[in-house]
N, C-alpha and C positions, 0 to 999 in steps of 0.2 A: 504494500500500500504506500503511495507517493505521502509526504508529507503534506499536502492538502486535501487529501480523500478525506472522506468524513464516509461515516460505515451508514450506508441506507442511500445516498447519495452517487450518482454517478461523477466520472470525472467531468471539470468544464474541457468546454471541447476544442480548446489553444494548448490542451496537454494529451490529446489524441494522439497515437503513432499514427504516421505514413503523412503525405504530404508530396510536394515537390520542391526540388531546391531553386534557388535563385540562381541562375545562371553568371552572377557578379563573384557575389560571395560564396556561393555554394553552402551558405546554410540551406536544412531544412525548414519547412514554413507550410503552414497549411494553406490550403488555397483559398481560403477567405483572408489570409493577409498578404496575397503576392499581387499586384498588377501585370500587367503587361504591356512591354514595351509598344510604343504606336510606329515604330521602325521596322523593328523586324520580329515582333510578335514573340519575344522573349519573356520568359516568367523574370521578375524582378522584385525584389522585396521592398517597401515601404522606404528603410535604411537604405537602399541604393538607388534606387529609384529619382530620377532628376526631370523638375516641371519647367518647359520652355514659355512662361507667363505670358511672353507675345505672341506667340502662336497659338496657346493653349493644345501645348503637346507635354506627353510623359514619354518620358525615354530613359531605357537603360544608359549606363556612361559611354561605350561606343558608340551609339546612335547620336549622344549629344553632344562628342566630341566631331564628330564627321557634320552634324547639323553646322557647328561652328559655335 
């Protein structure tokens, strides 16, 4: 039992196995917290994840370094 189980209680569901990793960092991450790239359709996580405000685009850091 993880340290925040409580006995009758399921786990919450950010401490689930399985997921996908972020393509940057290579953590894993469930797919309720990863976006995707609008470049090249890349899983990216929150933490790596970069917002081009004038365009209103998200891009992983390659896409946003080739964006300019």
């Amino acid at each position: 039992m993880t340290p925040s189980a409580r006995p009758g209680r399921p786990e919450p569901w950010w401490l689930e196995p399985g997921g996908e990793p972020c393509e940057t960092c290579l953590m894993v991450h469930l797919d309720e917290l990863l976006s995707h790239c609008e470049g090249c359709d890349a899983a990216v996580c929150t933490t790596c994840l970069i917002e081009v405000r004038e365009r209103s685009l998200r891009l992983c850091p390659a896409c946003a370094e080739a964006f300019g």
